[in-house]
Kinemage of the C-alpha trace (Angstrom):
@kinemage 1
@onewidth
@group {chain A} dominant
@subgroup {mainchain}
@vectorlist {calphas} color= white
{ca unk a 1} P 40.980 167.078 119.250
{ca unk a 2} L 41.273 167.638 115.606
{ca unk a 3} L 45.422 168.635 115.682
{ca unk a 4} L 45.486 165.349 117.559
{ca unk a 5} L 43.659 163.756 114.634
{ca unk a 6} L 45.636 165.533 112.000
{ca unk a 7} L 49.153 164.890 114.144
{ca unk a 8} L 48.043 161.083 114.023
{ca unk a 9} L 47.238 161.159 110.172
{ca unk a 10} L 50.395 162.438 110.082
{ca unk a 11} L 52.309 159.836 111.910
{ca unk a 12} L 50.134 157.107 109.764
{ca unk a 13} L 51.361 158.740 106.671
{ca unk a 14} L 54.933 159.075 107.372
{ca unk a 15} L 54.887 154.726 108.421
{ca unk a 16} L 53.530 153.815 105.378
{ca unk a 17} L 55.783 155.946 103.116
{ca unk a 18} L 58.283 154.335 105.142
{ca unk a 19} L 57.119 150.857 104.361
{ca unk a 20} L 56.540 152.057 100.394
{ca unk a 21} L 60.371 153.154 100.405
{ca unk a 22} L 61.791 149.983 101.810
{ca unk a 23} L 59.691 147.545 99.750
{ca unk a 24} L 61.206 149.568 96.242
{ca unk a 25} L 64.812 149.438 97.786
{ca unk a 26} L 63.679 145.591 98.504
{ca unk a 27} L 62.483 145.121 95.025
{ca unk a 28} L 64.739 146.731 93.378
{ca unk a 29} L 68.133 145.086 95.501
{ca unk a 30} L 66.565 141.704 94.156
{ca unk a 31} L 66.198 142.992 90.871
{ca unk a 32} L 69.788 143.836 90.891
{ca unk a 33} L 71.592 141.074 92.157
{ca unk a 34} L 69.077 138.813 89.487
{ca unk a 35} L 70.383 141.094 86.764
{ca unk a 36} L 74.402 140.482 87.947
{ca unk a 37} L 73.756 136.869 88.489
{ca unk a 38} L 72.404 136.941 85.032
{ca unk a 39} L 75.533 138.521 83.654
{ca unk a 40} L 77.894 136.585 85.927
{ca unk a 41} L 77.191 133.529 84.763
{ca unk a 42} L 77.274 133.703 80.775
{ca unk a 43} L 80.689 135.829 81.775
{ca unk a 44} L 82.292 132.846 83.929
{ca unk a 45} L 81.072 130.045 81.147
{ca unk a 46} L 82.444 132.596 78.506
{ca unk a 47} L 85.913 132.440 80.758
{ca unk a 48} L 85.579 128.352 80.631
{ca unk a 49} L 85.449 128.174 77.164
{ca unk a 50} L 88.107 130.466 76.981
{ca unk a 51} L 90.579 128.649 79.315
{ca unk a 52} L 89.408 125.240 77.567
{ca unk a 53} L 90.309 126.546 73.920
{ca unk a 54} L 93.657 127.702 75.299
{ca unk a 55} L 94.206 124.258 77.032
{ca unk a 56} L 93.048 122.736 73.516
{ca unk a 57} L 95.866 125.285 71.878
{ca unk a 58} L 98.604 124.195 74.095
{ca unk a 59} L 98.271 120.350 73.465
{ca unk a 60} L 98.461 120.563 69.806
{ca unk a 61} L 101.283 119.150 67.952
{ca unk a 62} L 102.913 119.864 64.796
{ca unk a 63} L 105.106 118.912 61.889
{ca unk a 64} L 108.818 119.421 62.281
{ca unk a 65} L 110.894 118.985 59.242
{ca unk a 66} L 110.276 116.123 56.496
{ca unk a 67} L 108.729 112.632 56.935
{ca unk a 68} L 110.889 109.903 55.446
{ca unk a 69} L 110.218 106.874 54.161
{ca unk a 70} L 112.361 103.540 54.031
{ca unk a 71} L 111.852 101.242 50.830
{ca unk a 72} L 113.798 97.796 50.766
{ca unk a 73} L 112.074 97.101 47.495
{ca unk a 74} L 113.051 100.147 45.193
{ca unk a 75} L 112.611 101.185 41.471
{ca unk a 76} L 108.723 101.448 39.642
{ca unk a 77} L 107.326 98.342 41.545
{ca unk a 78} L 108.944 99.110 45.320
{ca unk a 79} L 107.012 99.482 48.466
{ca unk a 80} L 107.465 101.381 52.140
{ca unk a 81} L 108.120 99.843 54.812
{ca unk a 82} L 108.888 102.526 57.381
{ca unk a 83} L 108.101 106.025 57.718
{ca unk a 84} L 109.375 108.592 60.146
{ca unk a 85} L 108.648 112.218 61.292
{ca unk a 86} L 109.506 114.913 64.028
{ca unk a 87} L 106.714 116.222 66.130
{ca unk a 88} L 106.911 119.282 68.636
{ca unk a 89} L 104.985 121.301 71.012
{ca unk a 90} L 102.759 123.941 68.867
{ca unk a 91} L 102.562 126.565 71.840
{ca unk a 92} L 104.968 124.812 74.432
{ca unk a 93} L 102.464 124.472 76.896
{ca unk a 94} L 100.330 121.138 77.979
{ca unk a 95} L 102.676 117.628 78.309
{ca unk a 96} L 101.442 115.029 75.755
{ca unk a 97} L 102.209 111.492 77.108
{ca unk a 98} L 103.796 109.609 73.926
{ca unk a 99} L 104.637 106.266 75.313
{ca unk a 100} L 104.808 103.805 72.962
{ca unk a 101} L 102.582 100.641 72.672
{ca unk a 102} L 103.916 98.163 74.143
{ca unk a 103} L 104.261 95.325 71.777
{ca unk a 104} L 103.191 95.058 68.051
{ca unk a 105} L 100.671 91.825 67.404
{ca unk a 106} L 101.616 88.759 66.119
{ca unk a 107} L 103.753 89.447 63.001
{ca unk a 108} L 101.638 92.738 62.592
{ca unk a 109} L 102.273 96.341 62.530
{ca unk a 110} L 99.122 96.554 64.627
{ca unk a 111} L 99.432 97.750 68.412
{ca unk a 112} L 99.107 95.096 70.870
{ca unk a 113} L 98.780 95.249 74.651
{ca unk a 114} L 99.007 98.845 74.567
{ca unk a 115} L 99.877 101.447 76.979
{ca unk a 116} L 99.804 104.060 74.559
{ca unk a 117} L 97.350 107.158 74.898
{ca unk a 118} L 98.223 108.156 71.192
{ca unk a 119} L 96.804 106.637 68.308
{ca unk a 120} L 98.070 106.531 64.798
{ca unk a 121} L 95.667 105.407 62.333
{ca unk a 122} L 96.656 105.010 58.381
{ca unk a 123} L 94.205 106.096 55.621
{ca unk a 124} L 94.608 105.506 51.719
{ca unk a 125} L 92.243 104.948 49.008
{ca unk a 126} L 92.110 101.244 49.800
{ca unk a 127} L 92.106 100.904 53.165
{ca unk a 128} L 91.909 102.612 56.695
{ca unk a 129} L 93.990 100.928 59.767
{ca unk a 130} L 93.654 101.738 63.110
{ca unk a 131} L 96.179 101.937 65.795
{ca unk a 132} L 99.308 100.990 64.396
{ca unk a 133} L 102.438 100.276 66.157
{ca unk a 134} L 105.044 102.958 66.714
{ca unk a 135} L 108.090 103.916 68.692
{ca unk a 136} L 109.270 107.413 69.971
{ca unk a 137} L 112.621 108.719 70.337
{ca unk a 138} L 113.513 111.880 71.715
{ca unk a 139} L 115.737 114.281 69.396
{ca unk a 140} L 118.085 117.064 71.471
{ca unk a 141} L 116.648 117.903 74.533
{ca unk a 142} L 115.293 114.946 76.747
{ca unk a 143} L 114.366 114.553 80.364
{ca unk a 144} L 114.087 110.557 79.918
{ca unk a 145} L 110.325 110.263 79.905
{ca unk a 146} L 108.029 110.087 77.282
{ca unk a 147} L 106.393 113.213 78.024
{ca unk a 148} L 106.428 115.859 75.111
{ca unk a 149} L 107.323 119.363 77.054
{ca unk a 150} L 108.486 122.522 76.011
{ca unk a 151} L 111.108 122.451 73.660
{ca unk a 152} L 111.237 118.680 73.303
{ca unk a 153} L 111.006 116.776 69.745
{ca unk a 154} L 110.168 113.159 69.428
{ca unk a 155} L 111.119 110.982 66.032
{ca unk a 156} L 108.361 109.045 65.825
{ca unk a 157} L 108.731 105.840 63.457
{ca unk a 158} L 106.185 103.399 62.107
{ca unk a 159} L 107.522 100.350 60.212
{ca unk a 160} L 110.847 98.461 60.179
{ca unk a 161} L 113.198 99.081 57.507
{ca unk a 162} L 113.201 95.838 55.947
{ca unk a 163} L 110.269 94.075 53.828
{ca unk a 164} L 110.120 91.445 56.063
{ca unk a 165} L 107.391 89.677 57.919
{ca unk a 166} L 108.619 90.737 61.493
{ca unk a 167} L 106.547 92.509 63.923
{ca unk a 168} L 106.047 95.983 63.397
{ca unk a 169} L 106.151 96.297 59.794
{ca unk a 170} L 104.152 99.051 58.364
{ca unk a 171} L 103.849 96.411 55.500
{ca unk a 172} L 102.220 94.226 58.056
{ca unk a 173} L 99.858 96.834 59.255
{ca unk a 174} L 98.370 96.757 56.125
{ca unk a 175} L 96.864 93.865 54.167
{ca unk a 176} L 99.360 92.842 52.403
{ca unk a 177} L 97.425 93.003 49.112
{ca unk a 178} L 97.220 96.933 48.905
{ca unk a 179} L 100.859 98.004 50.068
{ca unk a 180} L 102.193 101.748 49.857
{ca unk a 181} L 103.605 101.675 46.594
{ca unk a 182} L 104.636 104.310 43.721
{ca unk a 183} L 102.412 107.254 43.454
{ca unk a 184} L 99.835 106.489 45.958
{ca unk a 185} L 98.653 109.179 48.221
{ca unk a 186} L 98.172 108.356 52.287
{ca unk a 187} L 97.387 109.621 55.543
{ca unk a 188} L 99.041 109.395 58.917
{ca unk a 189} L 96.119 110.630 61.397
{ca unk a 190} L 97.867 111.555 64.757
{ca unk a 191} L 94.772 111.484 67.607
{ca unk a 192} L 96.151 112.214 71.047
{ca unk a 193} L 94.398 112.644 74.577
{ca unk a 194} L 94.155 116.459 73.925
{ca unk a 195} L 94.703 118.884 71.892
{ca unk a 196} L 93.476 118.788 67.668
{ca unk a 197} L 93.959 115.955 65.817
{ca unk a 198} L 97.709 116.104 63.721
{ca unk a 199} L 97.239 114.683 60.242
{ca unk a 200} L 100.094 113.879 57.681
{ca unk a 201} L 99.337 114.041 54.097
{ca unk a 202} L 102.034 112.161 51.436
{ca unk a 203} L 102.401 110.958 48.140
{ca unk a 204} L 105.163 108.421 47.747
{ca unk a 205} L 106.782 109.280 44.343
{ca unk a 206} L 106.663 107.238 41.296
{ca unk a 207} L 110.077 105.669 41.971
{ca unk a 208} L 110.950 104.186 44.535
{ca unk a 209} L 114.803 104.850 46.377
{ca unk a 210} L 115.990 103.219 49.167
{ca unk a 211} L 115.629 106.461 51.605
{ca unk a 212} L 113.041 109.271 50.527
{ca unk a 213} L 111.987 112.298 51.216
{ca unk a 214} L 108.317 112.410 51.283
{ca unk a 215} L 106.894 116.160 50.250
């Protein structure tokens, strides 16, 4: 009778090691997969960001070459009336839709009944306007949209090139008491869909020439 005993203690003791094993491999199989998910997730949000500041990169724009400037009234007390600049790609990556508002305002440089998606806004010391009107025109290589692609430069152009009171003068744009004259410093701030913000620093000179060179 007592080996049966001690054969059933046994048997007891051998189950509920059994069911003390299993519960640590449970415990410790949820602790596990709580400490991946835990390192999965900050890993895939870390790969987001990543893939967002790369998306960010590849819609920037840049600068290419100089930004000229049209004055029809020239020496020490001349004005601008139009200014133009090449833009490009920075990494050659995301297309950046530049097409063109579709009509300035009334005998304004202002945009009006837009279809544009990218804003140019003009800063000086005097006064800040918003969404100007401006045309794009594709230099070298062109697949006859407005799309900016790889290897693609637009000549973008704000203004006419007479000081006149037709629509689209930068003149216009602005209100008509503080114009861009002779040594006055201004912004042209680029803001597309994506991608950073392109802004274009220039100080007319302190006499004015027909066509200039802005630096």
């Amino acid at each position: 009778m007592l080996k049966k005993f001690l054969r059933h203690e046994k048997g007891i003791t051998g189950l509920e090691t059994a069911i003390i094993l299993i519960a640590f491999v449970v415990v410790a199989a949820v602790f596990a997969y709580t400490a991946l998910s835990a390192g999965l997730f900050p890993t895939q949000k870390g790969q987001e960001a990543v893939y967002a500041g790369l998306k960010e990169a590849r819609s920037t724009i840049e600068l290419r070459g100089a930004v000229s400037a049209v004055a029809p009234s020239t020496g020490a007390n001349g004005n601008v009336s139009q200014v133009s600049f090449t833009i490009a790609s920075v990494l050659g990556g995301e297309a950046i839709d530049f097409t063109p508002p579709t009509a300035p305002g009334t005998a304004t440089g202002i945009a009006a009944g837009t279809a544009n998606k990218v804003i140019i806004n003009y800063i000086d010391q005097d006064q800040n306007v918003t969404n100007l009107y401006w045309t794009a025109t594709a230099l070298g290589k062109d697949d006859g949209d407005y799309l900016l692609e790889t290897d693609e430069k637009f000549e973008i152009t704000i203004g006419g090139s007479s000081n006149t009171s037709a629509p689209g003068n930068l003149l216009n744009a602005l209100d008509g008491t503080h114009l861009l004259g002779v040594n006055k410093t201004f912004s042209l701030v680029l803001v597309t869909p994506i991608g950073a913000v392109l802004e274009i620093e220039r100080t007319t000179p302190p006499y004015m020439d027909a066509i200039m060179n802005l630096r």
